[in-house]
NUPA-851853 format. One record per residue (C-alpha): residue number from 1; residue in three letters; x, y, z. Coordinates in Angstrom, 1 decimal. Each point is the difference from the previous one (the first is absolute). Layout:
<node><k>NUM</k><r>ALA</r><u>X</u><v>Y</v><w>Z</w></node>
...
This chain:
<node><k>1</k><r>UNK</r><u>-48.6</u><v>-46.3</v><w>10.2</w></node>
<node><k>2</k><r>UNK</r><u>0.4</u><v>0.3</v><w>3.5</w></node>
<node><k>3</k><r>UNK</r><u>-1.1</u><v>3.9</v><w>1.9</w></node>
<node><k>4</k><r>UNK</r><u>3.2</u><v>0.4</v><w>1.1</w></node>
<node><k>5</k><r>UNK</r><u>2.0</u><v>-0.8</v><w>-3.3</w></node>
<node><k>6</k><r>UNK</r><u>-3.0</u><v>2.3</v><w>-1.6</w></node>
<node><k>7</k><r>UNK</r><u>0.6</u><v>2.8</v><w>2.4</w></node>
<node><k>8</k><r>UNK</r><u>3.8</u><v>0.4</v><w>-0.8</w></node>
<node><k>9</k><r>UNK</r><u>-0.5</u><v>-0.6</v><w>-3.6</w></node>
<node><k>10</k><r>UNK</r><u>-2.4</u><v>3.2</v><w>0.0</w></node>
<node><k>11</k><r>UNK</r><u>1.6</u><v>2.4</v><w>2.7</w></node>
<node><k>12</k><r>UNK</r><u>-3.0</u><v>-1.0</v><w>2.3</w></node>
<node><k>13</k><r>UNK</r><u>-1.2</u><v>-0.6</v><w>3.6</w></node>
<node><k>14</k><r>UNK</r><u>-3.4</u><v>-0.9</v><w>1.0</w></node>
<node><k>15</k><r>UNK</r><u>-2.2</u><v>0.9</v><w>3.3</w></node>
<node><k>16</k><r>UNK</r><u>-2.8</u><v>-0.4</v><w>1.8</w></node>
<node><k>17</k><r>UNK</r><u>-1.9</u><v>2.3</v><w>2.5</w></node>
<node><k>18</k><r>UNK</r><u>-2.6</u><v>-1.5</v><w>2.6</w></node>
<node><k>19</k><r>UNK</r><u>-3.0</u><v>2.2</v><w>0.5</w></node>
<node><k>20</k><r>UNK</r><u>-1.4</u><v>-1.6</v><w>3.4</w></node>
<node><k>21</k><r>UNK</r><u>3.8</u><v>-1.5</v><w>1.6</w></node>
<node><k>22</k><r>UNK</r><u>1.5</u><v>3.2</v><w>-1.1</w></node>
<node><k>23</k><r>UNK</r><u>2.8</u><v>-1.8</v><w>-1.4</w></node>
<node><k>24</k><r>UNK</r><u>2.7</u><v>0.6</v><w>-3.2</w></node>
<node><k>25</k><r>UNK</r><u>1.8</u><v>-3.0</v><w>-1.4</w></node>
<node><k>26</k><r>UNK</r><u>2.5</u><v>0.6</v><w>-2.2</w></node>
<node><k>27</k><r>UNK</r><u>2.0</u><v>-2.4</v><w>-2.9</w></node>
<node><k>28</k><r>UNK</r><u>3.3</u><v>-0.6</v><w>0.2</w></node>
<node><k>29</k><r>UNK</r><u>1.1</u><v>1.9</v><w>-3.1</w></node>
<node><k>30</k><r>UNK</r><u>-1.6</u><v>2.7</v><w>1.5</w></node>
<node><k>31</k><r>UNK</r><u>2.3</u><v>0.2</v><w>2.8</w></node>
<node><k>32</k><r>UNK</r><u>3.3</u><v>-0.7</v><w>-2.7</w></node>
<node><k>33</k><r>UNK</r><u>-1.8</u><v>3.0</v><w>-2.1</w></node>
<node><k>34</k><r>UNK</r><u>0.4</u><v>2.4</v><w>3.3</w></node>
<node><k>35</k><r>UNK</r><u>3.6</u><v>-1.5</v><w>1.0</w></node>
<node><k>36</k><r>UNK</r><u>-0.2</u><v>-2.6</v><w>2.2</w></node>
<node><k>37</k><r>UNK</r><u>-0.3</u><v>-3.2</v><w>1.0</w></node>
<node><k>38</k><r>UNK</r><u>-3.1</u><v>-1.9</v><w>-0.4</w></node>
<node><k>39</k><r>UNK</r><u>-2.3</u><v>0.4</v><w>2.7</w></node>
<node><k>40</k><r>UNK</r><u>2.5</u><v>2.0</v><w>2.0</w></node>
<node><k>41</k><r>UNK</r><u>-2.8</u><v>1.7</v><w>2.1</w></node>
<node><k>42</k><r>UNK</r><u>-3.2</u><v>-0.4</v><w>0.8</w></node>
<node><k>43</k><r>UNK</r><u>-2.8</u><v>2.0</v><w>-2.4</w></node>
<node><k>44</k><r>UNK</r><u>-2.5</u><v>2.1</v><w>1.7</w></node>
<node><k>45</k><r>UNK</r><u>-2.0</u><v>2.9</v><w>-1.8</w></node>
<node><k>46</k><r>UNK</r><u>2.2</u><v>2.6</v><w>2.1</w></node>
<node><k>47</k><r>UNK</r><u>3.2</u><v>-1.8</v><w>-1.4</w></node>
<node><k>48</k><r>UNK</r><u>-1.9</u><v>0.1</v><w>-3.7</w></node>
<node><k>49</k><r>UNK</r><u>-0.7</u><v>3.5</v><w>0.2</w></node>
<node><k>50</k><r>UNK</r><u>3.7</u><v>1.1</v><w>1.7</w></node>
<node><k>51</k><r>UNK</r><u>1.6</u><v>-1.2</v><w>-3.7</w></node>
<node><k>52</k><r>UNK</r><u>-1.8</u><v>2.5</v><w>-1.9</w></node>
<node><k>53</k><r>UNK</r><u>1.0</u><v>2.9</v><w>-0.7</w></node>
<node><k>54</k><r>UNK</r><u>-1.1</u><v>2.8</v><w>1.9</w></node>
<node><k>55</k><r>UNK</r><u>-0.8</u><v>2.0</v><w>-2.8</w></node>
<node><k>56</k><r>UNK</r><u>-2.1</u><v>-2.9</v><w>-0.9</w></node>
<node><k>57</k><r>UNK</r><u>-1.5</u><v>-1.1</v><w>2.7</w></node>
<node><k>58</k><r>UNK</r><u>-3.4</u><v>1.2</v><w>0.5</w></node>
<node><k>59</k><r>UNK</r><u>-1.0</u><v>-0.2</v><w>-3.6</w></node>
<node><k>60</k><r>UNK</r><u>0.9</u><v>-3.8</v><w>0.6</w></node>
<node><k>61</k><r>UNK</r><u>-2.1</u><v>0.0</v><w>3.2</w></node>
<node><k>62</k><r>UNK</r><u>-3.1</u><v>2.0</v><w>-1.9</w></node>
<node><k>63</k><r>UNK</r><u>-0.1</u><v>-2.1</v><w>-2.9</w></node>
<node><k>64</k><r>UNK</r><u>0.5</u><v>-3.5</v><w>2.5</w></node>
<node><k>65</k><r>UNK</r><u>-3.4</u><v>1.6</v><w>2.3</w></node>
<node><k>66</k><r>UNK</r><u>-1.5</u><v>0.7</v><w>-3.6</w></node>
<node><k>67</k><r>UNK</r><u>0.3</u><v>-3.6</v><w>-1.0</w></node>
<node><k>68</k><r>UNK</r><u>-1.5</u><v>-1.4</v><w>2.7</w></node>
<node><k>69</k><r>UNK</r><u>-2.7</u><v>1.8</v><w>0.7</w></node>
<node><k>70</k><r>UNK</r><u>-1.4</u><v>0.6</v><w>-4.2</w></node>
<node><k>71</k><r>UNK</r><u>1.5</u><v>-3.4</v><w>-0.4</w></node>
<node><k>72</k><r>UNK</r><u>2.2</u><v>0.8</v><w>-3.0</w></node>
<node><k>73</k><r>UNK</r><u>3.4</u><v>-1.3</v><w>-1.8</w></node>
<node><k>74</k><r>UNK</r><u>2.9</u><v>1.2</v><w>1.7</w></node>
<node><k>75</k><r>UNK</r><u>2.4</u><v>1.3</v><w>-2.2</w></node>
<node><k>76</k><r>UNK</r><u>2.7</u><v>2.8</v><w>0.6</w></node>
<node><k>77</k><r>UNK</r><u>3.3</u><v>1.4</v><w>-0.3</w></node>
<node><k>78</k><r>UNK</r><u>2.1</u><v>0.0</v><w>3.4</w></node>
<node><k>79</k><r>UNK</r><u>3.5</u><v>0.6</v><w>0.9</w></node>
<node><k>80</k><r>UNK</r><u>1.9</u><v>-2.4</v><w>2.5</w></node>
<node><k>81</k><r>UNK</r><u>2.9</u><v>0.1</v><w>2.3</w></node>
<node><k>82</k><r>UNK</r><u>2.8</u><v>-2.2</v><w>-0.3</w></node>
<node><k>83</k><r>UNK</r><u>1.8</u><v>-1.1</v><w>3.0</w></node>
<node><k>84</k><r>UNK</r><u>3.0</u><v>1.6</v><w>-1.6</w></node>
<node><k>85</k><r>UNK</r><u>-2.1</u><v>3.2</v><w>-0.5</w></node>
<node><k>86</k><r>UNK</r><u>-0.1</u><v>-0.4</v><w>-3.7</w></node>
<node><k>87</k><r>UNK</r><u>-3.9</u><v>0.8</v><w>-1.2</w></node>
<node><k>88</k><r>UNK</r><u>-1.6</u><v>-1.9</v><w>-2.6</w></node>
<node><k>89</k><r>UNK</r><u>-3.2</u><v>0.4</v><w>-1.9</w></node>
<node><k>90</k><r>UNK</r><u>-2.4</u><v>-3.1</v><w>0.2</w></node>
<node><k>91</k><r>UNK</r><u>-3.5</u><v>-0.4</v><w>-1.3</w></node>
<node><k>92</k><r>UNK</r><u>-1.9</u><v>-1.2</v><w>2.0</w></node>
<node><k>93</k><r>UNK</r><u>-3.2</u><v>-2.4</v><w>-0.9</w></node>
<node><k>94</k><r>UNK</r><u>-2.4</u><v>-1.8</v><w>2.3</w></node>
<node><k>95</k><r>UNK</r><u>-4.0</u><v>-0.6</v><w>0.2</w></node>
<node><k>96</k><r>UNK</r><u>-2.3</u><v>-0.7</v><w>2.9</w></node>
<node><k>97</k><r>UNK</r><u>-1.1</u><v>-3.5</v><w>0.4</w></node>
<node><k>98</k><r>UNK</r><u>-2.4</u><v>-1.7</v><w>2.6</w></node>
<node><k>99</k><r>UNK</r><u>1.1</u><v>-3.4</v><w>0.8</w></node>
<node><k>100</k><r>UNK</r><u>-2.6</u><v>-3.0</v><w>0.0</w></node>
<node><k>101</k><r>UNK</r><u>0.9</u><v>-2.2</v><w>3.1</w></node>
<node><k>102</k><r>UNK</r><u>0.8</u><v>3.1</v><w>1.9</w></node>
<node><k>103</k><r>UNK</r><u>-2.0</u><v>3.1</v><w>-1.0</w></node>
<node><k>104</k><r>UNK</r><u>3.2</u><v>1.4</v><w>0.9</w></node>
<node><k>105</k><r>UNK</r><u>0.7</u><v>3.3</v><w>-2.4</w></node>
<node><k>106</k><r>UNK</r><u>3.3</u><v>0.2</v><w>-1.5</w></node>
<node><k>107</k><r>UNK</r><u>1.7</u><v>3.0</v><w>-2.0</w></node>
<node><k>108</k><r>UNK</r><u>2.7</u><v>-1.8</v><w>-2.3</w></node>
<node><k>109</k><r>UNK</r><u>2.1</u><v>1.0</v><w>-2.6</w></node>
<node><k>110</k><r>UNK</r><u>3.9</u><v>0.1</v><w>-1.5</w></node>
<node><k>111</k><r>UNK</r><u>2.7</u><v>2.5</v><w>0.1</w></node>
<node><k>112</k><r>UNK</r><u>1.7</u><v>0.5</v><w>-3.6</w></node>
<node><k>113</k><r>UNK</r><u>3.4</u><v>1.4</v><w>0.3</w></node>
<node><k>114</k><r>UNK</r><u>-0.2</u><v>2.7</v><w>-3.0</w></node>
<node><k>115</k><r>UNK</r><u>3.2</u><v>2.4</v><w>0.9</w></node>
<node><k>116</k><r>UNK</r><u>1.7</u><v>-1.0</v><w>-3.1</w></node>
<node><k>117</k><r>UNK</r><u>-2.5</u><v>0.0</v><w>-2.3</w></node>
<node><k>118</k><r>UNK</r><u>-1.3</u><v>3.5</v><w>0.5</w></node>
<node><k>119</k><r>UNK</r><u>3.7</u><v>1.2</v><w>0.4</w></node>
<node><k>120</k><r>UNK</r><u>0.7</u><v>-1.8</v><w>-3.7</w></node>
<node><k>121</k><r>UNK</r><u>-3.3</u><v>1.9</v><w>-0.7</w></node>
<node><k>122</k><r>UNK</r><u>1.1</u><v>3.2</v><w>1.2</w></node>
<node><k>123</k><r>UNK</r><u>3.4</u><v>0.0</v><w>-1.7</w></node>
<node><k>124</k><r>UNK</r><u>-1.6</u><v>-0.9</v><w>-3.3</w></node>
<node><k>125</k><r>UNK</r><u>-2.3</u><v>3.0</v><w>0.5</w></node>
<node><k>126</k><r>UNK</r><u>3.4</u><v>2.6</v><w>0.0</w></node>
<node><k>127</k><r>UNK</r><u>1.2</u><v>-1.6</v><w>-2.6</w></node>
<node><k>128</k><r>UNK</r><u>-2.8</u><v>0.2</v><w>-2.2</w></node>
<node><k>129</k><r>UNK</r><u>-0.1</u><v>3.6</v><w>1.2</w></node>
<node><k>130</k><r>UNK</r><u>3.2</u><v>1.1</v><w>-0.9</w></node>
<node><k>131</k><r>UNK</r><u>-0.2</u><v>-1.8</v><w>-3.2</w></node>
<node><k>132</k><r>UNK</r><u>-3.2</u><v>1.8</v><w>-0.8</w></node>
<node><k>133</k><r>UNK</r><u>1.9</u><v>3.3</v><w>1.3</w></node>
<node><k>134</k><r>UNK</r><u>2.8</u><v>-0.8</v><w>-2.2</w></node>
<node><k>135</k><r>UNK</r><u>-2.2</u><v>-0.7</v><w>-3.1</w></node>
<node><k>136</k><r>UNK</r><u>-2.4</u><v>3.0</v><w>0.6</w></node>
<node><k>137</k><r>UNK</r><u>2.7</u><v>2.5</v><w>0.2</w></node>
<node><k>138</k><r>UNK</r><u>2.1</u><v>-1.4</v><w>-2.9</w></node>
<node><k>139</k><r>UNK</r><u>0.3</u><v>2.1</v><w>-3.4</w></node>
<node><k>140</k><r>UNK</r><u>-1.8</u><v>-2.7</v><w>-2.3</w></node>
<node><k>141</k><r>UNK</r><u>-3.6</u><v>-1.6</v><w>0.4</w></node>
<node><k>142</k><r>UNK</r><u>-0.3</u><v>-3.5</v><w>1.6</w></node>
<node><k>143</k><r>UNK</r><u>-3.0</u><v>-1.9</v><w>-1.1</w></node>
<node><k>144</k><r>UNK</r><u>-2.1</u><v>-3.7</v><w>-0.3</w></node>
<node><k>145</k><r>UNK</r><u>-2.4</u><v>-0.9</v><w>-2.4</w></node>
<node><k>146</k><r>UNK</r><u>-1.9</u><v>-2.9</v><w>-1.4</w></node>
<node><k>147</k><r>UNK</r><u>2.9</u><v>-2.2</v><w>-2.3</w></node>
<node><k>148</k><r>UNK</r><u>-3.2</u><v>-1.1</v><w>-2.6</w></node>
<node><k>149</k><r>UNK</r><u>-2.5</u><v>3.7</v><w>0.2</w></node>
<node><k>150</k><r>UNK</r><u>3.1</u><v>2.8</v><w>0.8</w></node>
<node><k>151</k><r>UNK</r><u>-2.8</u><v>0.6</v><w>2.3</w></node>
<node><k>152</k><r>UNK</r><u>2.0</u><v>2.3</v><w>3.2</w></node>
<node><k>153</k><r>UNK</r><u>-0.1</u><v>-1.0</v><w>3.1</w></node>
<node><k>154</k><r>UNK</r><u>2.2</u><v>2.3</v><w>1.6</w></node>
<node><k>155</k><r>UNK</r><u>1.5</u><v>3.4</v><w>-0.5</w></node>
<node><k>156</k><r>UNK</r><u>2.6</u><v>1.9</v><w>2.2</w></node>
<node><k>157</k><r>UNK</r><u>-0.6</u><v>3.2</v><w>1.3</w></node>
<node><k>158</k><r>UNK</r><u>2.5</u><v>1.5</v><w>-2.3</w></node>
<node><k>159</k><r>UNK</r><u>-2.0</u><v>-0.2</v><w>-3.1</w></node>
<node><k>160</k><r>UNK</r><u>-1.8</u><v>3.9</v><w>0.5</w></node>
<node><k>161</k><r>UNK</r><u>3.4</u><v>1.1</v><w>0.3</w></node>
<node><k>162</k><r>UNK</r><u>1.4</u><v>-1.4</v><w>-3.2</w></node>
<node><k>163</k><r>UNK</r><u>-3.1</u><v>0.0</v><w>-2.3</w></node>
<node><k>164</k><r>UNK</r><u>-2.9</u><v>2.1</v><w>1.9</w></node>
<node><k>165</k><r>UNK</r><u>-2.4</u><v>-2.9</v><w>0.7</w></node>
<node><k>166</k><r>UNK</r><u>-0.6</u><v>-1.4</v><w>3.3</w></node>
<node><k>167</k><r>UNK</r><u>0.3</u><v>-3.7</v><w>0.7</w></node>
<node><k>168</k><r>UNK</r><u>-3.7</u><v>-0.2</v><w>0.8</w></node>
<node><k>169</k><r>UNK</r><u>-0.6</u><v>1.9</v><w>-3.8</w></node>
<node><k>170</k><r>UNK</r><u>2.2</u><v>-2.8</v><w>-1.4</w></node>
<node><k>171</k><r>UNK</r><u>-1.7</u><v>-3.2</v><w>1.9</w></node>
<node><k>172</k><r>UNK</r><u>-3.7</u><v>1.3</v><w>-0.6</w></node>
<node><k>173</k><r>UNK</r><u>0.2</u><v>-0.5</v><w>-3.8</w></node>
<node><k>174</k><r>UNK</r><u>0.8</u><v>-3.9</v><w>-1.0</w></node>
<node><k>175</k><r>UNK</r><u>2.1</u><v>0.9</v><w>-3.7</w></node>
<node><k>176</k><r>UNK</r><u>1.5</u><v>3.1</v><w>1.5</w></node>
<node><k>177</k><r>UNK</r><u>3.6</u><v>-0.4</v><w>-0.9</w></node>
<node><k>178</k><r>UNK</r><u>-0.8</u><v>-1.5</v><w>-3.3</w></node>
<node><k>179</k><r>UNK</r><u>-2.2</u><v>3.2</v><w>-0.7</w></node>
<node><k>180</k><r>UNK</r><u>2.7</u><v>2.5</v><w>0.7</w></node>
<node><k>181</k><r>UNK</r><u>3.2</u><v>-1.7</v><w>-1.6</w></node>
<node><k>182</k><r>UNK</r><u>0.7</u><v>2.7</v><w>-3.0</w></node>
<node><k>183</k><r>UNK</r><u>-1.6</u><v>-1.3</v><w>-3.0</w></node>
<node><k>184</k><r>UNK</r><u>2.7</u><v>-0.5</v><w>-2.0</w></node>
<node><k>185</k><r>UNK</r><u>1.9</u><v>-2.3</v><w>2.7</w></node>
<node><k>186</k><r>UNK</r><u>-3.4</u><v>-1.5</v><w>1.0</w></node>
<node><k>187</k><r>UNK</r><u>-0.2</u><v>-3.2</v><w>-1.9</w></node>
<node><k>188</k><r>UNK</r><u>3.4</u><v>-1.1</v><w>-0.1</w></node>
<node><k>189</k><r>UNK</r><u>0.1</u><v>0.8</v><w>3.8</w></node>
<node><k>190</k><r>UNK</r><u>-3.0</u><v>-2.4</v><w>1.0</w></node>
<node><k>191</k><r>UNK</r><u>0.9</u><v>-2.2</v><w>-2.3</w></node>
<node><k>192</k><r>UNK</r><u>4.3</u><v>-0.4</v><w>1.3</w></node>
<node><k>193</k><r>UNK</r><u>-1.8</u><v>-0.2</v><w>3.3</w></node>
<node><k>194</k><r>UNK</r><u>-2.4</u><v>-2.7</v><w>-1.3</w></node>
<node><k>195</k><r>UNK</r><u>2.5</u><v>-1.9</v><w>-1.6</w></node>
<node><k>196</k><r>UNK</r><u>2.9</u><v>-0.4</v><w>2.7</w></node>
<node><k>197</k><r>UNK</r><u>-2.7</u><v>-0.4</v><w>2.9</w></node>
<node><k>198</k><r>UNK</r><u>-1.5</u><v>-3.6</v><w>-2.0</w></node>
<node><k>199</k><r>UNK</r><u>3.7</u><v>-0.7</v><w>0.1</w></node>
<node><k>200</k><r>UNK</r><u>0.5</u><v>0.5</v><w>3.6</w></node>
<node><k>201</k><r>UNK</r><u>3.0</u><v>2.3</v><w>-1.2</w></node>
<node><k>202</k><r>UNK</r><u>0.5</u><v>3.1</v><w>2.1</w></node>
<node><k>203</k><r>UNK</r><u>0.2</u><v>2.6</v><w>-1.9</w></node>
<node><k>204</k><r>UNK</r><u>0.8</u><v>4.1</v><w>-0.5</w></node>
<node><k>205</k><r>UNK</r><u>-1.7</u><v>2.6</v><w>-2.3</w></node>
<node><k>206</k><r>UNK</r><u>0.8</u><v>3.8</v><w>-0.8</w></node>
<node><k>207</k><r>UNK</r><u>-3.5</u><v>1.8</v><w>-1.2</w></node>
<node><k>208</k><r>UNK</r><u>-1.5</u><v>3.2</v><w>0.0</w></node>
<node><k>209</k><r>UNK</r><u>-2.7</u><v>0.4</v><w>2.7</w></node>
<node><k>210</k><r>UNK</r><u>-2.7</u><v>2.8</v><w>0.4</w></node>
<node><k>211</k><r>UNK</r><u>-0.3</u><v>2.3</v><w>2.8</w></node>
<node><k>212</k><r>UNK</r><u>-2.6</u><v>1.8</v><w>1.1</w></node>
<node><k>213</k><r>UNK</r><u>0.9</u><v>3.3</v><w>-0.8</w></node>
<node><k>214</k><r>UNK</r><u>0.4</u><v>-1.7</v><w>-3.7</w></node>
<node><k>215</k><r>UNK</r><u>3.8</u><v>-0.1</v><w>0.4</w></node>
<node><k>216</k><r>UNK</r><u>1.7</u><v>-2.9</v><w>-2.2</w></node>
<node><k>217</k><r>UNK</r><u>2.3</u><v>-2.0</v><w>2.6</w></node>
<node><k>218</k><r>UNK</r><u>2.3</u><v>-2.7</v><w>-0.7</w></node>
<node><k>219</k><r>UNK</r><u>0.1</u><v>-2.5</v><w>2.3</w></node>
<node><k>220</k><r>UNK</r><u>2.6</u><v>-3.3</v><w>0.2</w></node>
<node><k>221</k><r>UNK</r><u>-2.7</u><v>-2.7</v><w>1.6</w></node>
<node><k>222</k><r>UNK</r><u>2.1</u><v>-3.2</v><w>1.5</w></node>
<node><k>223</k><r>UNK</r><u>-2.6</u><v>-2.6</v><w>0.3</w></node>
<node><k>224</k><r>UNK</r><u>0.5</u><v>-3.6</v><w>2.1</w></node>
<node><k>225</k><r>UNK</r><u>-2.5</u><v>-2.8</v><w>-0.7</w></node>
<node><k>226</k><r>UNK</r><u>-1.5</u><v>-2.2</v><w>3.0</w></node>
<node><k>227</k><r>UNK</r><u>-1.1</u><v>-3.7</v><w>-1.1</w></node>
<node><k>228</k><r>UNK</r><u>-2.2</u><v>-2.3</v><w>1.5</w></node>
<node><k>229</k><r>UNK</r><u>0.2</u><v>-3.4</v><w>-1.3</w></node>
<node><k>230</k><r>UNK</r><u>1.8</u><v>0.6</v><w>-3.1</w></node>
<node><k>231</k><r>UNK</r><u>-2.3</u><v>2.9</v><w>-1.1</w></node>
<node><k>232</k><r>UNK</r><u>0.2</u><v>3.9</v><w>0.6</w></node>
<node><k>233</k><r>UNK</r><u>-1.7</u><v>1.1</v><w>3.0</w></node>
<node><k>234</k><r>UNK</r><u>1.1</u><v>3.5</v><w>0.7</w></node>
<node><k>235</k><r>UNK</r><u>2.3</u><v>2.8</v><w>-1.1</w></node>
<node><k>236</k><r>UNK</r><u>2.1</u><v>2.3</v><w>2.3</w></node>
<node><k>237</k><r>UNK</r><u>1.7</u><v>2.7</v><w>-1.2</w></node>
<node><k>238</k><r>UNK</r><u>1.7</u><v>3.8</v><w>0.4</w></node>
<node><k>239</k><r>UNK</r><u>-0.4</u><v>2.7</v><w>-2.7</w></node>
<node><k>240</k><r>UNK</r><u>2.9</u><v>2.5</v><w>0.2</w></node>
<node><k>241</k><r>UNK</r><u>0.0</u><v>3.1</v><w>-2.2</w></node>
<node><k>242</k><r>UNK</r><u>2.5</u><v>0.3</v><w>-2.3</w></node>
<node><k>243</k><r>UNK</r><u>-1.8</u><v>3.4</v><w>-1.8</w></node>
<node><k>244</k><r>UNK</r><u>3.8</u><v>2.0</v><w>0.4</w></node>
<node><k>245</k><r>UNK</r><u>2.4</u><v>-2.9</v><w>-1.3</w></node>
<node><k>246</k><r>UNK</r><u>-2.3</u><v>-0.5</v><w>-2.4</w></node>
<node><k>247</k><r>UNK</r><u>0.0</u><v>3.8</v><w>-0.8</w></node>
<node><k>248</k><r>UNK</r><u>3.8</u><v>-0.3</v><w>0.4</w></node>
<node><k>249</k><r>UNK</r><u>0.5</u><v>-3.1</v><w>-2.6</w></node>
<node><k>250</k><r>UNK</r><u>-2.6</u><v>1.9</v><w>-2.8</w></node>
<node><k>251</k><r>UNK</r><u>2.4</u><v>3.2</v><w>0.4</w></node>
<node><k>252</k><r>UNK</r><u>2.8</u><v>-2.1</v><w>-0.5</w></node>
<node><k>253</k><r>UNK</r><u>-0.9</u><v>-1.6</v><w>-2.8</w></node>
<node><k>254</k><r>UNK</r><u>-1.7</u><v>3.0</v><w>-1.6</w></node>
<node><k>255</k><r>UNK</r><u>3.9</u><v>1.7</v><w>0.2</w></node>
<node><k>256</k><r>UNK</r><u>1.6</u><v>-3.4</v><w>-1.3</w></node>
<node><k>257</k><r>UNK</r><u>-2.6</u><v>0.2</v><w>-3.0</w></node>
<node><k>258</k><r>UNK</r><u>0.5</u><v>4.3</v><w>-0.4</w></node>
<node><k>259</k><r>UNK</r><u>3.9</u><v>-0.9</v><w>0.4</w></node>
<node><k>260</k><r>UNK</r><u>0.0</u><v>-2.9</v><w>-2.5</w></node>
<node><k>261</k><r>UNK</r><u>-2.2</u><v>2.4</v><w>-2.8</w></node>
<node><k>262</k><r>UNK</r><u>2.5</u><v>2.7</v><w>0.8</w></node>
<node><k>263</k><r>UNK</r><u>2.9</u><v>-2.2</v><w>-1.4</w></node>
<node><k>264</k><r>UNK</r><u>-1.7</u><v>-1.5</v><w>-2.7</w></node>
């Protein structure tokens, strides 16, 4: 593949700085990357350094003197100057060569145009933040495990609220929500679980939990399987307790059964 097809296929340009002619070369592409026309002026190191950014500048200049005297890899993060005044973030890669014929030394390198994938990067940062935000400050617990152990994973913040133990009290102990399902819910709880996970079914479950003041809690647990390759790989899920409807349908149905013995 030819440099030039290469360099626009990867958001690149390539350069070369002269040691002993004190001379910059630059690639076409690097030129298009700035905003304008190949070769449209000539490259010295004043006209390399004036398309940093200021704020940028010196640590570029530092890190260039570093390289050449300790002989080491150049590698940094620069900002650059668009003729239109746009600014751009590049990385910028090079190493110090000696050349045979000439014993000339030569600093050379490439520019990699990286604006958009730190700005993708960035934006997928927020989001993941406010979805975290959201989760954390929802009235149910969101959490991952292990699709073959029930091994946790993860536990939001939420859980001391709701049942007294901390997420780190819950990860720390591998059989934890097994061990404090209510015994008489227990088996048919793992086992449900069990069961619609091997089928790659999501699935939901009510059971009675234990908190850590001893409280019974009932919870409604909505579980989604993840496969990988046809087989279970991990479980997702949100408890949400359901202690007060629960509460609410026993009352219910104790007044239907007392109204029902009253008219027999």
């Amino acid at each position: 593949m030819p440099l030039e097809q290469f360099e626009s296929l990867t958001n690149s340009g390539t350069w070369k700085y002269n040691l002993d002619t004190d001379t910059t070369q630059w690639s076409d592409n690097v030129f298009r990357m700035l905003g304008y026309e190949p070769q449209e002026f000539e490259v010295n190191f004043d006209t390399a350094v004036s398309i940093i950014h200021e704020d940028d500048r010196d640590e570029a200049i530092f890190h260039m003197q570093e390289v050449i005297s300790q002989n080491q890899e150049y590698n940094i993060k620069k900002r650059l100057i668009k003729k239109d005044g746009e600014i751009i973030l590049v990385n910028s890669k090079g190493k110090l060569i000696s050349e045979e014929k000439s014993g000339q030394k030569k600093l050379i390198g490439v520019f990699q145009n990286i604006t958009e994938y730190v700005q993708t990067k960035e934006k997928l940062k927020t989001v993941k933040k406010k979805n975290r935000s959201l989760i954390e400050n929802l009235d149910g617990i969101f959490w991952e495990a292990d699709a073959n152990t029930f091994e946790f994973t993860y536990v939001s913040p939420q859980v001391k609220r709701i049942k007294g133990y901390s997420s780190k009290e819950w990860l720390a102990t591998k059989d934890f929500w097994k061990n404090h399902i209510y015994p008489a819910d227990r088996q048919y709880s793992i086992q449900t679980c069990h069961n619609e996970t091997q089928k790659i079914k999501d699935h939901a479950i009510d059971y009675r939990f234990l908190a850590k003041d001893g409280k019974i809690i009932w919870f409604n647990d909505r579980v989604k399987v993840i496969s990988r390759k046809g087989k279970p790989y991990k479980l997702q899920g949100l408890m949400v307790e359901i202690t007060k409807e629960r509460q609410i349908s026993q009352a219910l149905k104790d007044e239907i059964n007392l109204n029902q013995s009253l008219i027999q």
